[in-house]
N, CA, C and O atoms as CSV, one atom per row, in Angstrom:
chain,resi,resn,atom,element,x,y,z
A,1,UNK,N,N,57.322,-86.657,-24.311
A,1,UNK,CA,C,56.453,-87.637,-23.683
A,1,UNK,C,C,55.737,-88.425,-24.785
A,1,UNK,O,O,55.018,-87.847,-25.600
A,2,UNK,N,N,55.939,-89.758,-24.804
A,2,UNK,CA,C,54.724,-90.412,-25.912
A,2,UNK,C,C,53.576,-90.297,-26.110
A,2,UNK,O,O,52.691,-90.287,-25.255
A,3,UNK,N,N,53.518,-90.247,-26.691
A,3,UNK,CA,C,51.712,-90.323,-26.944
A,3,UNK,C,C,50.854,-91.526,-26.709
A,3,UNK,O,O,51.375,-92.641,-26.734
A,4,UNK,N,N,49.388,-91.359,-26.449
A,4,UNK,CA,C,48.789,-92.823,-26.369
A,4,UNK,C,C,49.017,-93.592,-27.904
A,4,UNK,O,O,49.623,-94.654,-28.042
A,5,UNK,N,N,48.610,-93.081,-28.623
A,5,UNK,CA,C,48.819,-94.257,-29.996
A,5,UNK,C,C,50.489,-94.662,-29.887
A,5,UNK,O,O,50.787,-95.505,-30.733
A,6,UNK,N,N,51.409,-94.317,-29.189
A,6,UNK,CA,C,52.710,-95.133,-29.658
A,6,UNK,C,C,52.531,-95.793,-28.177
A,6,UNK,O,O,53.720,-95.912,-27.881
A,7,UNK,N,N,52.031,-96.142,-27.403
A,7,UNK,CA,C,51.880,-97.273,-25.817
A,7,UNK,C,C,51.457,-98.337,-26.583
A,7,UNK,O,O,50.326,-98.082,-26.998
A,8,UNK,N,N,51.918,-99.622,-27.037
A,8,UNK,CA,C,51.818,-100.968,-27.185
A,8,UNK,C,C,51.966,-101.661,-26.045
A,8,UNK,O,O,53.077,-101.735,-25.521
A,9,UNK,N,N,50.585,-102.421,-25.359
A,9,UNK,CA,C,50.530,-103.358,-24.504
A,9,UNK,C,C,50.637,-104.825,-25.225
A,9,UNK,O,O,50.476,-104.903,-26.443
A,10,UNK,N,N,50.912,-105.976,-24.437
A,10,UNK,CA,C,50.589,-107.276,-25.185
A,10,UNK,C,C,49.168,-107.730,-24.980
A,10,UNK,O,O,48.656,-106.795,-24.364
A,11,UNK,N,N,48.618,-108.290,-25.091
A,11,UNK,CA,C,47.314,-108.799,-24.612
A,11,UNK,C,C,47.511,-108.970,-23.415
A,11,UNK,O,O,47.067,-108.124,-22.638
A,12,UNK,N,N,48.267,-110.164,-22.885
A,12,UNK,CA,C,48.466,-110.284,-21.299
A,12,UNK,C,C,48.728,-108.878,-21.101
A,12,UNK,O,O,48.894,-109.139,-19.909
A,13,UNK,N,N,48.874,-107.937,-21.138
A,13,UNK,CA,C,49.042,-106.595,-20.171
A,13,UNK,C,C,47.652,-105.872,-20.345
A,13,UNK,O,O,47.046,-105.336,-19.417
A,14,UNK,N,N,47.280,-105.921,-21.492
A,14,UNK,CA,C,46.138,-104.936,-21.734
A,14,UNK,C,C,44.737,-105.889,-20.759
A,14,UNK,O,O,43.755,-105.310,-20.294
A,15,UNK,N,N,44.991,-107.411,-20.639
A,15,UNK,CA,C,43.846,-108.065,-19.677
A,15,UNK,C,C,44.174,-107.513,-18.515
A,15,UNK,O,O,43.253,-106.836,-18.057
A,16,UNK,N,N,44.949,-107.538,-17.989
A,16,UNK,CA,C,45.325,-107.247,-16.597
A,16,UNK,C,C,44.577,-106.334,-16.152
A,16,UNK,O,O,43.738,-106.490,-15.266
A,17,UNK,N,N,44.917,-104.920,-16.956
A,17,UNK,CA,C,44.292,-103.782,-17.251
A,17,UNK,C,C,43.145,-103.765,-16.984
A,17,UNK,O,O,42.780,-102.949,-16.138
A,18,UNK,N,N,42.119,-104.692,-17.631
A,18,UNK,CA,C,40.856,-104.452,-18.033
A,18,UNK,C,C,40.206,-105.357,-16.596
A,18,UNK,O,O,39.061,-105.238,-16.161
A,19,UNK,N,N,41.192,-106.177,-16.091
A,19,UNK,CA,C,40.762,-106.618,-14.872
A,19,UNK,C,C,40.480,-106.149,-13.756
A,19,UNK,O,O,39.683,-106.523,-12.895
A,20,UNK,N,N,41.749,-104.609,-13.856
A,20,UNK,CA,C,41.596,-104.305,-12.275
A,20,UNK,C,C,40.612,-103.397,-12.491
A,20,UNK,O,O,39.957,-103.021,-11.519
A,21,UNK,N,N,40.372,-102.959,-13.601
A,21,UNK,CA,C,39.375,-101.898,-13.555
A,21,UNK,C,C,37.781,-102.584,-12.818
A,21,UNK,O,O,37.024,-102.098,-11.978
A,22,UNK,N,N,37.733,-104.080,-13.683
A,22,UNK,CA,C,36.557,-104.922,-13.436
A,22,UNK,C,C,36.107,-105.186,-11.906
A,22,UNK,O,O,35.063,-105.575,-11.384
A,23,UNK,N,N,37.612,-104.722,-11.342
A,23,UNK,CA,C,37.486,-105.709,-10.040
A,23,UNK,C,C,36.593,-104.197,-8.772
A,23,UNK,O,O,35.963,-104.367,-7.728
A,24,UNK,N,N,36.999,-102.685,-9.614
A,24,UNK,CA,C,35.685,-101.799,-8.527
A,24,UNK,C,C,34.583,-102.506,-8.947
A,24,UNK,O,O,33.944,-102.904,-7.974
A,25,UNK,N,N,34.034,-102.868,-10.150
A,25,UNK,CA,C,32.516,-103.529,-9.898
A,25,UNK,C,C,32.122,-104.785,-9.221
A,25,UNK,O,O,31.223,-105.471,-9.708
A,26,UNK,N,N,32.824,-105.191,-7.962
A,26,UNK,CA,C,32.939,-106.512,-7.652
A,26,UNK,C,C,33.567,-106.395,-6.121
A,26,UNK,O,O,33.183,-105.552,-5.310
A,27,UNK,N,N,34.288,-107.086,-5.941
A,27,UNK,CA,C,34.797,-107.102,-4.833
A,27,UNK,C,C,35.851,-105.920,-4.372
A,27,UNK,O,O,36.208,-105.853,-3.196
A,28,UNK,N,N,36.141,-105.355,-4.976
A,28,UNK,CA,C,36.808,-104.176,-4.355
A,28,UNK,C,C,35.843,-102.541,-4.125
A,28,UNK,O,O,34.817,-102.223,-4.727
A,29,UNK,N,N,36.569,-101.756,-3.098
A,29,UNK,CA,C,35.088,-101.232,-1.947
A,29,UNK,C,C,35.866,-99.844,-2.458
A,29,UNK,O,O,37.005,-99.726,-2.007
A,30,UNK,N,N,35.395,-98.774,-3.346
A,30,UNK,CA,C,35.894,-97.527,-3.193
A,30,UNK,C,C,35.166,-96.711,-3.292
A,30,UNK,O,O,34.104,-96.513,-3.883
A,31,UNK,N,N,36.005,-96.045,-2.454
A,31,UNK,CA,C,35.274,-94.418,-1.889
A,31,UNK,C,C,35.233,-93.350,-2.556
A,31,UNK,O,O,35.608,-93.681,-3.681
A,32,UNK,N,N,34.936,-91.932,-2.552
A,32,UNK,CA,C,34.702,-90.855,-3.378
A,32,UNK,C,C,36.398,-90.633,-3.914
A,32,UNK,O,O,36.920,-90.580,-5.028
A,33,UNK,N,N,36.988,-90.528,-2.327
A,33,UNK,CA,C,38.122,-89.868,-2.433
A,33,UNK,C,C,39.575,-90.774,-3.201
A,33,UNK,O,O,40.597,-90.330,-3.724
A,34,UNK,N,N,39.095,-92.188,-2.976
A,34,UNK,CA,C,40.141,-93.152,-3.892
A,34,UNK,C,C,39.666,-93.399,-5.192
A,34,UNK,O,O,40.114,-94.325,-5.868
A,35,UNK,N,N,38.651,-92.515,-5.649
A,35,UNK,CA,C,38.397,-92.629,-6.065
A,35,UNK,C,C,38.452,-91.391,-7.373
A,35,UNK,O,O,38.256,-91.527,-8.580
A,36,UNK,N,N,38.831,-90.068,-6.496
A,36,UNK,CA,C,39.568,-88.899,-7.202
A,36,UNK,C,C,40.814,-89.206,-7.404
A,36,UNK,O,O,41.289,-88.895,-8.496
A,37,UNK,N,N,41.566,-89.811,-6.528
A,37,UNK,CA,C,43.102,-89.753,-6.546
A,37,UNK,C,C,43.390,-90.783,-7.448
A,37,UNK,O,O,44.551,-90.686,-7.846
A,38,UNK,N,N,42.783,-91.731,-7.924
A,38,UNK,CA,C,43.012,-92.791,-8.992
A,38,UNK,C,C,42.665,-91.851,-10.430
A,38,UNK,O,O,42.790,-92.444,-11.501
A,39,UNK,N,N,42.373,-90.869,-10.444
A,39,UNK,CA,C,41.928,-89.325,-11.271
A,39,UNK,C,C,40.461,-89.484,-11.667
A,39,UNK,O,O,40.219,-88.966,-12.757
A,40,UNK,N,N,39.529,-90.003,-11.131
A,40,UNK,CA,C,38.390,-90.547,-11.945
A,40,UNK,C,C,37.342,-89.365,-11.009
A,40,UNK,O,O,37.360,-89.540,-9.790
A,41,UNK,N,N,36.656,-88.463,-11.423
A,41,UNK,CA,C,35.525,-87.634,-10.399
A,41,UNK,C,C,34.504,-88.288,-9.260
A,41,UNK,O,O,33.740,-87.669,-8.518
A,42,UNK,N,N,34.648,-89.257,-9.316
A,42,UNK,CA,C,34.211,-90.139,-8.209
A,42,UNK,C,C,33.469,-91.621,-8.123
A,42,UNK,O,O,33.198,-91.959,-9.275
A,43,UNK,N,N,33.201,-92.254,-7.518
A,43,UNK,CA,C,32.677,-93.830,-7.395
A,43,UNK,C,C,31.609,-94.085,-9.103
A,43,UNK,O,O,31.690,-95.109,-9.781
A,44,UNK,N,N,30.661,-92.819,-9.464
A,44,UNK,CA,C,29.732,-93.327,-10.073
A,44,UNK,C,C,30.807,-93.125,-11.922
A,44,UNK,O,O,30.508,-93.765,-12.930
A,45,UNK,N,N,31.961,-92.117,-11.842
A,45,UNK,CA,C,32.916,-91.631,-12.777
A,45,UNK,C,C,33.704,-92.847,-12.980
A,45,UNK,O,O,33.859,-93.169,-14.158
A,46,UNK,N,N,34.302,-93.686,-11.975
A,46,UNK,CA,C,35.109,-94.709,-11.448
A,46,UNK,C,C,34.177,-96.208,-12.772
A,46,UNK,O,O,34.535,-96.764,-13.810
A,47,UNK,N,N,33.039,-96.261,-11.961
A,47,UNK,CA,C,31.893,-97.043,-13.110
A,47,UNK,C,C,31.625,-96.835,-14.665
A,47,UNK,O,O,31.307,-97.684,-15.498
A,48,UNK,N,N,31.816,-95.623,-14.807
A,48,UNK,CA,C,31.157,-95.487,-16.476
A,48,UNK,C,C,32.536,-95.298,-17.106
A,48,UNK,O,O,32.824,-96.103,-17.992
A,49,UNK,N,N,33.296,-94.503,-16.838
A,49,UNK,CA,C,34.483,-94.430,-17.305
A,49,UNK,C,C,35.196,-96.071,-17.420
A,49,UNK,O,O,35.359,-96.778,-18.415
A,50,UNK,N,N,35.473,-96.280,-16.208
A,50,UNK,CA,C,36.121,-98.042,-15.913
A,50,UNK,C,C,35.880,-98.628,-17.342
A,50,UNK,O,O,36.680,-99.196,-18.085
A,51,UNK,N,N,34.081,-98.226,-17.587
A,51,UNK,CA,C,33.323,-99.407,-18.445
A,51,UNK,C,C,34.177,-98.633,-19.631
A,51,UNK,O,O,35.166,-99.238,-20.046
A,52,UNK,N,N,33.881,-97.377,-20.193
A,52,UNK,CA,C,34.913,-96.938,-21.331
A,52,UNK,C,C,36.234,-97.389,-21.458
A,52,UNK,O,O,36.429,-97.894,-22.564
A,53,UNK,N,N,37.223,-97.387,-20.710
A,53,UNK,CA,C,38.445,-97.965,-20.683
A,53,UNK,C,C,38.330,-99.354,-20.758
A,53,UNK,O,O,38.928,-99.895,-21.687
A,54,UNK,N,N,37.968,-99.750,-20.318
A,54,UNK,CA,C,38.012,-101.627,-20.547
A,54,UNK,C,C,37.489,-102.077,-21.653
A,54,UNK,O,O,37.811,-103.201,-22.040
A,55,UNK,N,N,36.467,-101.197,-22.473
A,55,UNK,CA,C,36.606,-101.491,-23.598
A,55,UNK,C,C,37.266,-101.676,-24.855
A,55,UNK,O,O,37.461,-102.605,-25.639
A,56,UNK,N,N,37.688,-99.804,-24.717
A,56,UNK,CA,C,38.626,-99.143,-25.563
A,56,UNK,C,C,40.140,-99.974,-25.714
A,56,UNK,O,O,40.945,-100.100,-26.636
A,57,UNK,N,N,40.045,-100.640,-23.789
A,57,UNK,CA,C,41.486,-101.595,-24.194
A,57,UNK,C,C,41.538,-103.192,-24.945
A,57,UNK,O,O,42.398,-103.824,-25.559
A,58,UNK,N,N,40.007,-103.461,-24.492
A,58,UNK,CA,C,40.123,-105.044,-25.255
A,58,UNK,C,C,39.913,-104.404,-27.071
A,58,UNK,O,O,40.091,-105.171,-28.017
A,59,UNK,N,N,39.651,-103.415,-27.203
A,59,UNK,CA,C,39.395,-102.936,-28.488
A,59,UNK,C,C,41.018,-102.401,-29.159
A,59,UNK,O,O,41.189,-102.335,-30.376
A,60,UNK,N,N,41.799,-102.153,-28.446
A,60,UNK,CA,C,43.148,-101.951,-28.430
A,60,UNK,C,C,43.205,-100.290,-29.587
A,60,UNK,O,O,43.585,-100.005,-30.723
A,61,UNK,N,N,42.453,-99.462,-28.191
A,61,UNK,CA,C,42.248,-97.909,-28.978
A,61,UNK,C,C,43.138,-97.089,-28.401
A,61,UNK,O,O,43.851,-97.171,-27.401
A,62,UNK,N,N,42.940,-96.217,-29.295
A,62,UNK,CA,C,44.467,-95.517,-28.169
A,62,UNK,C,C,43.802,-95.093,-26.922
A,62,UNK,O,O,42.632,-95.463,-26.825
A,63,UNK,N,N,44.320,-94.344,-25.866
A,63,UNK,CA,C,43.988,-93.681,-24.852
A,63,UNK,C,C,44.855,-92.542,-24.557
A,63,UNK,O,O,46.026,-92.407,-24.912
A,64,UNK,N,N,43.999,-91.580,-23.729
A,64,UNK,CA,C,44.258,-90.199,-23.152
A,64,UNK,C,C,45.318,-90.788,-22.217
A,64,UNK,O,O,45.126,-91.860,-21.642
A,65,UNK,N,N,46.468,-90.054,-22.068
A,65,UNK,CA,C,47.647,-90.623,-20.785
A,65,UNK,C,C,46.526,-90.743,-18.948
A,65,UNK,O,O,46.415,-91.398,-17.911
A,66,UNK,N,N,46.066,-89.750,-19.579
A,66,UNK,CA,C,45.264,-89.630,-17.964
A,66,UNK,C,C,44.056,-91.266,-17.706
A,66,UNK,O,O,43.779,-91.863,-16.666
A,67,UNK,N,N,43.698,-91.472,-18.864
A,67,UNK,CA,C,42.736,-92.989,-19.149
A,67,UNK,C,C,43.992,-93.723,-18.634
A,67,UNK,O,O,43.830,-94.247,-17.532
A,68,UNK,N,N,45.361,-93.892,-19.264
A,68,UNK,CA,C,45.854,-94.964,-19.028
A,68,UNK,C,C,46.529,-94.693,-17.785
A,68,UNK,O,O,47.387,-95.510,-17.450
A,69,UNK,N,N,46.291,-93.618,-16.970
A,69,UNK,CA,C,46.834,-93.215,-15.401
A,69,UNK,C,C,45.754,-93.788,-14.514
A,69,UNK,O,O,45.899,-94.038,-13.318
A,70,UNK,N,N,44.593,-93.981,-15.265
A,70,UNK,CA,C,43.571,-93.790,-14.386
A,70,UNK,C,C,43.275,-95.581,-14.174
A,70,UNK,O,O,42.660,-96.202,-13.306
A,71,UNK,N,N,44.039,-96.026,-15.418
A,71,UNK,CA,C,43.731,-97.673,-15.585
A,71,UNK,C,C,44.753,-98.501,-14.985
A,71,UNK,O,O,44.669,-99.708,-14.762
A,72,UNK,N,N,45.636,-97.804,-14.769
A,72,UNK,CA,C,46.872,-98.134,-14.331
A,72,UNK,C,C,47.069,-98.087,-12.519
A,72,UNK,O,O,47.687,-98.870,-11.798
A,73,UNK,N,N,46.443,-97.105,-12.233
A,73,UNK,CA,C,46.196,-96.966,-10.810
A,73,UNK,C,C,45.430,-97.452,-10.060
A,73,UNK,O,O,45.820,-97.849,-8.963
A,74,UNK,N,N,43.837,-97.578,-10.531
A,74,UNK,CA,C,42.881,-99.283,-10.243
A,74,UNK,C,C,43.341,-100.234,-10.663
A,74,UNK,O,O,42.513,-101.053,-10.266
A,75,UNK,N,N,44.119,-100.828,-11.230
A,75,UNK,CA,C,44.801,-101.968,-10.874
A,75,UNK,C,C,45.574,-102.558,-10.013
A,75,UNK,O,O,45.572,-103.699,-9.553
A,76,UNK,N,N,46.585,-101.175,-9.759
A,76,UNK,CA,C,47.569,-101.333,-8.486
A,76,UNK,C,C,47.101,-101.314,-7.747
A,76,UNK,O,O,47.512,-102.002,-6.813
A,77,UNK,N,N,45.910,-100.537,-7.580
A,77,UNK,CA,C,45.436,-100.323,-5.952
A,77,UNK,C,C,44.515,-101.600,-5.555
A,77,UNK,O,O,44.592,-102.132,-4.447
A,78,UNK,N,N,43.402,-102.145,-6.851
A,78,UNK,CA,C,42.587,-103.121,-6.833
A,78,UNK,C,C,43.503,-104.534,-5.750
A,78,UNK,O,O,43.269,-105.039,-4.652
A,79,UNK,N,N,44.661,-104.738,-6.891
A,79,UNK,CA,C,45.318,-106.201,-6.359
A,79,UNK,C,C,46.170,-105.922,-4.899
A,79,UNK,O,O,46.398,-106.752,-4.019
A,80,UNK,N,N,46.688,-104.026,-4.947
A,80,UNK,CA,C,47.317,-104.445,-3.657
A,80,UNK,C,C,46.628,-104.600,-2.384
A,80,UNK,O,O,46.701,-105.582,-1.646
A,81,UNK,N,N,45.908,-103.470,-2.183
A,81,UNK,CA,C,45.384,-103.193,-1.322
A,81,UNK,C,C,44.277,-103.840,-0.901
A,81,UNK,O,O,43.205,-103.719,-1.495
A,82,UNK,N,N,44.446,-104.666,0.272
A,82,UNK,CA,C,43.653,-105.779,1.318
A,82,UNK,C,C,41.797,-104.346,1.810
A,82,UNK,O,O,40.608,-104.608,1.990
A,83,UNK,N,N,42.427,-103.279,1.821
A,83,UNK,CA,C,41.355,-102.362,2.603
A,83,UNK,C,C,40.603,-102.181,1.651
A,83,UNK,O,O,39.633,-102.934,1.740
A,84,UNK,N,N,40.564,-101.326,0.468
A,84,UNK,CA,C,40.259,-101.322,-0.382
A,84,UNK,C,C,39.625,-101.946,-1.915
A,84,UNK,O,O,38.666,-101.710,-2.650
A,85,UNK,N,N,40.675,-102.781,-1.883
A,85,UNK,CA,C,40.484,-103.419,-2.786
A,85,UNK,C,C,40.509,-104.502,-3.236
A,85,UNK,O,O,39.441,-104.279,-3.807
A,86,UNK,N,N,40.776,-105.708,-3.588
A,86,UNK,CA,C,40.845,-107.246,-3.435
A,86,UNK,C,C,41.514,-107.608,-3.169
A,86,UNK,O,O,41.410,-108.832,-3.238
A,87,UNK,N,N,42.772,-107.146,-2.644
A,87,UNK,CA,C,44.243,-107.429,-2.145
A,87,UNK,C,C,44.610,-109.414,-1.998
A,87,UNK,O,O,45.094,-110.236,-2.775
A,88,UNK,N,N,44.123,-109.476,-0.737
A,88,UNK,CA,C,44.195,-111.026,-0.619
A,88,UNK,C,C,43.328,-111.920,-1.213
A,88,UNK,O,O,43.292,-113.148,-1.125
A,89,UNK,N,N,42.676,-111.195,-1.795
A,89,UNK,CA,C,41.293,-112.568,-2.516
A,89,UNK,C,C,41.726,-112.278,-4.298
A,89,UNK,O,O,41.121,-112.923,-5.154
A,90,UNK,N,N,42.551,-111.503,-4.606
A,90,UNK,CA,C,42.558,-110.928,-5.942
A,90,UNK,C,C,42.790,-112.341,-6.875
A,90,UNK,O,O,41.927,-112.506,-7.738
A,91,UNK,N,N,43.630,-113.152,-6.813
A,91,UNK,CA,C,43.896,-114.336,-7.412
A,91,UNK,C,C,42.881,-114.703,-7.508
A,91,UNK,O,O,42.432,-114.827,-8.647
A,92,UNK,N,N,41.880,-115.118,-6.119
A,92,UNK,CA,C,40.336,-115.880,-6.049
A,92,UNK,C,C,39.418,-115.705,-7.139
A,92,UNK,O,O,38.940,-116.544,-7.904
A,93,UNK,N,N,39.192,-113.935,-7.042
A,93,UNK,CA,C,38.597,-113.128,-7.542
A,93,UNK,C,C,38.203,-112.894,-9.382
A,93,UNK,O,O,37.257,-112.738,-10.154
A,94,UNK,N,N,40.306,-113.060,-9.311
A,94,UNK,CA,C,40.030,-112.957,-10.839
A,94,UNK,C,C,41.110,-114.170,-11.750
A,94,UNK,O,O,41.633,-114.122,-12.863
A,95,UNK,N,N,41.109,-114.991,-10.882
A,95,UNK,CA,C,41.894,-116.328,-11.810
A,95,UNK,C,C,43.190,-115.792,-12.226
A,95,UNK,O,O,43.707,-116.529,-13.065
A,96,UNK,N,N,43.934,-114.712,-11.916
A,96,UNK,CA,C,45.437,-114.383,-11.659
A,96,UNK,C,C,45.881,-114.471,-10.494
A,96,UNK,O,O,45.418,-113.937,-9.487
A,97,UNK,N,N,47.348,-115.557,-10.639
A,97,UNK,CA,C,47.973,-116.105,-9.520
A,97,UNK,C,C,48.579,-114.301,-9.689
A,97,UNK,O,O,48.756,-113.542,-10.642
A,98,UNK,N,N,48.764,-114.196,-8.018
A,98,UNK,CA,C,49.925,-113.227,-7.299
A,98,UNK,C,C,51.231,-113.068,-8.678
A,98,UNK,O,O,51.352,-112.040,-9.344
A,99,UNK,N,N,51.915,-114.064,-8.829
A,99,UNK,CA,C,53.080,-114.200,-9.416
A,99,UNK,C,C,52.872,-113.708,-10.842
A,99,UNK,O,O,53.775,-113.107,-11.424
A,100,UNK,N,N,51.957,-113.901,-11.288
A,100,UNK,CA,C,52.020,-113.691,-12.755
A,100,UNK,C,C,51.312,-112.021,-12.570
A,100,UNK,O,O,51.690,-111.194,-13.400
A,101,UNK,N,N,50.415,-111.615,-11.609
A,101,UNK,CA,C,50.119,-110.712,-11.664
A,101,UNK,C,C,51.202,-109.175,-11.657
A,101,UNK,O,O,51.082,-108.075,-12.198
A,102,UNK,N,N,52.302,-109.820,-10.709
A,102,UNK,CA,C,53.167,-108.930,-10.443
A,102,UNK,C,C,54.035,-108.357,-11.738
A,102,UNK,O,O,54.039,-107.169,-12.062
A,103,UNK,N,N,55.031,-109.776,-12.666
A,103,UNK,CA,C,55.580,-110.045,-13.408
A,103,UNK,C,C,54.410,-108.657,-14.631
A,103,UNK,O,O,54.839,-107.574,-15.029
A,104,UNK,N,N,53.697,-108.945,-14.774
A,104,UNK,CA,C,52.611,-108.544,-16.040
A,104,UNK,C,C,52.376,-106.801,-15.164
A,104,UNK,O,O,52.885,-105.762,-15.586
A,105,UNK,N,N,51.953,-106.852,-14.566
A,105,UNK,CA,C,52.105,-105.419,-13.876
A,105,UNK,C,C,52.940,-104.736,-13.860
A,105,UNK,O,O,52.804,-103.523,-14.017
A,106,UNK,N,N,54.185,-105.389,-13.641
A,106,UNK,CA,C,55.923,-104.394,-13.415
A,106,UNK,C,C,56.220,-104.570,-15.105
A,106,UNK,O,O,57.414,-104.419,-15.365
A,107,UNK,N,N,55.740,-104.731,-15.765
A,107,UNK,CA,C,55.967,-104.771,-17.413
A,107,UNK,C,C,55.180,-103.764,-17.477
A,107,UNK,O,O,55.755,-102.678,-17.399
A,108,UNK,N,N,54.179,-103.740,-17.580
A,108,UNK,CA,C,52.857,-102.723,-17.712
A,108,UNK,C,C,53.020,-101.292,-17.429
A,108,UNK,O,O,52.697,-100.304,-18.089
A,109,UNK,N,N,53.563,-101.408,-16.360
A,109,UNK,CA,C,54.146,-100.068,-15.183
A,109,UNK,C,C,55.297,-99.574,-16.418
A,109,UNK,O,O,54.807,-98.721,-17.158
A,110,UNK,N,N,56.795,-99.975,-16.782
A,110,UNK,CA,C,57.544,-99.857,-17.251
A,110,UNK,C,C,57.017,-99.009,-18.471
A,110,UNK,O,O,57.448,-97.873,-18.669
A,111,UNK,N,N,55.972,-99.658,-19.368
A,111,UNK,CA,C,55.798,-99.002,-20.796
A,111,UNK,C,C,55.043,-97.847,-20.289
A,111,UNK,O,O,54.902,-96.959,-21.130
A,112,UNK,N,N,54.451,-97.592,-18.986
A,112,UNK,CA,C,53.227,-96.429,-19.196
A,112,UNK,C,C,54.270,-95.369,-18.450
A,112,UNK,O,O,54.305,-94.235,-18.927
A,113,UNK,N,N,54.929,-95.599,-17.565
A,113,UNK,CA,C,55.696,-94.529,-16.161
A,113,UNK,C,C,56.225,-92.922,-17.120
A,113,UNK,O,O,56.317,-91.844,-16.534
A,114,UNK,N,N,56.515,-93.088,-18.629
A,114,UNK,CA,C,56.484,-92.269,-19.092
A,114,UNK,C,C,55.592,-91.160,-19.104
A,114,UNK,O,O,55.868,-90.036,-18.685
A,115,UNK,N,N,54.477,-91.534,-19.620
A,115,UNK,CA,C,53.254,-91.328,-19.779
A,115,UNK,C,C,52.292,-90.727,-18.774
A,115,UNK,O,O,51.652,-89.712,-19.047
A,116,UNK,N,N,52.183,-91.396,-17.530
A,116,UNK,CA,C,51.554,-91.383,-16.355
A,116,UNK,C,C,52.351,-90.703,-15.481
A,116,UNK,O,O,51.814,-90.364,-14.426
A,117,UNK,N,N,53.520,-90.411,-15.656
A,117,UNK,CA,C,54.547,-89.900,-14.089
A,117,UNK,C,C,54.166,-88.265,-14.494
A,117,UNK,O,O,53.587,-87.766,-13.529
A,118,UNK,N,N,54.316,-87.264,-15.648
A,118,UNK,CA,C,54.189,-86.295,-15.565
A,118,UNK,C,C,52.853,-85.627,-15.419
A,118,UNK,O,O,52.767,-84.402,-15.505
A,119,UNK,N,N,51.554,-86.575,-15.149
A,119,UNK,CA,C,50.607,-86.364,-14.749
A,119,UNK,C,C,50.294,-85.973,-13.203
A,119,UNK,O,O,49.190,-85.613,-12.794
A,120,UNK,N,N,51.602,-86.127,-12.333
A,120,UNK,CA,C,51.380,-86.218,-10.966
A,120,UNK,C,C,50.892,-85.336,-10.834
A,120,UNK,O,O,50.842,-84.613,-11.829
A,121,UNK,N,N,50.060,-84.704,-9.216
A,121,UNK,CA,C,50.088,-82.906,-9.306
A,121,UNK,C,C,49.540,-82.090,-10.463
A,121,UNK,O,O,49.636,-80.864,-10.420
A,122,UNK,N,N,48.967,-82.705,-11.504
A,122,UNK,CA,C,48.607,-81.958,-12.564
A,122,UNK,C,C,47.478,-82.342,-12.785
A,122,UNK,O,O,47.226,-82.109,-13.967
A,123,UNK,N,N,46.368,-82.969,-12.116
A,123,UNK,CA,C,45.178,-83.807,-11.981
A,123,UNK,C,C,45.363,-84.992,-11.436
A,123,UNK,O,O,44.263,-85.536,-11.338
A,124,UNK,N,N,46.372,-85.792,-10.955
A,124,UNK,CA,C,46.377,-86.950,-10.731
A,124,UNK,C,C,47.192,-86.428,-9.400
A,124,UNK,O,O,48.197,-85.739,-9.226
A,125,UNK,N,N,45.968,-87.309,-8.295
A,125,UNK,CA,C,46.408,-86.921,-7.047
A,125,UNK,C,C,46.100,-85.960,-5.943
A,125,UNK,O,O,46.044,-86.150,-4.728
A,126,UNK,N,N,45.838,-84.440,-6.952
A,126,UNK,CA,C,45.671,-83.300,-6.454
A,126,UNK,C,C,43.773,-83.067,-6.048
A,126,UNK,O,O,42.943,-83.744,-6.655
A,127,UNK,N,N,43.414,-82.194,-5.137
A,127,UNK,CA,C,42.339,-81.571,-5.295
A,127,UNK,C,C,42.118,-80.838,-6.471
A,127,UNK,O,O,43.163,-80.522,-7.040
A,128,UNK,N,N,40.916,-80.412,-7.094
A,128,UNK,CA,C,40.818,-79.688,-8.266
A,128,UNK,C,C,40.703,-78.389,-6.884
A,128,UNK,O,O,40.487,-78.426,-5.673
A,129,UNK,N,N,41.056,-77.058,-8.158
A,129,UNK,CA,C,41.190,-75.680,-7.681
A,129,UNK,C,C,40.043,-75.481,-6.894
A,129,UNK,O,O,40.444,-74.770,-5.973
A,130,UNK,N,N,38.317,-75.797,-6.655
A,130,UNK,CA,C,37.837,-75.256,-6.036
A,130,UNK,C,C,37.729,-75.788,-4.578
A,130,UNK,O,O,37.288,-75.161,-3.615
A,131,UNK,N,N,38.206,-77.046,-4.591
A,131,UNK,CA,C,38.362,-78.028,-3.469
A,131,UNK,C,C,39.900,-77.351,-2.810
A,131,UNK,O,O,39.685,-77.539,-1.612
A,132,UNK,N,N,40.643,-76.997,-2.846
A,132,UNK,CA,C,41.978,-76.364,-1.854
A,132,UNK,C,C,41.474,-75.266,-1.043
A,132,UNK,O,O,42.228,-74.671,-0.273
């Protein structure tokens, strides 16, 4: 599995990134629990962390696979999801057309799926042990 120091984003990927994270402090509405399953301990974890990662990425530092699971998953969920998250206003929101968002996302997705897929079930997703 790679490591975070060998994940090279371009700038356009690493903004994207730093967008959807931007977009829980704003127009997108999350809850405790989308807020575990994106791996983050909850809404106020979602905030301080977010703010760590969006830094660390315009700073272009490495990251923990689980940071870039966790950055990777508020994004998807931010732009797709209409309930949740900015879905139909996301372009409005954050000056990325739909089209370019997708294109820059399915690139994004590609370099991390390494990285992020063997996290499933292993904190990402799951209840922690005292919650089952």
């Amino acid at each position: 599995m790679p490591t975070a120091e060998q994940l090279t984003l371009t700038e356009e990927e690493s903004r994207l990134l730093q967008q959807g994270l931007i977009e829980w402090s704003g127009p997108a509405r999350c809850t405790e629990e989308f807020a575990v399953a994106m791996g983050f301990d909850g809404t106020e974890d979602l905030n301080r962390r977010g703010m760590w990662i969006r830094r660390a990425l315009a700073e272009r530092e490495a990251l923990e696979p689980m940071d870039w699971a966790r950055a990777l998953l508020a994004t998807e969920l931010a732009f797709a999801s209409d309930v949740v998250g900015s879905g139909y206003e996301w372009s409005t929101t954050t000056g990325w057309p739909d089209d370019t968002t997708v294109r820059v996302l399915r690139s994004t997705q590609l370099k991390l799926i390494r990285t992020v897929a063997p996290l499933v079930g292993r904190g990402l997703g799951t209840r922690g042990e005292a919650e089952r």
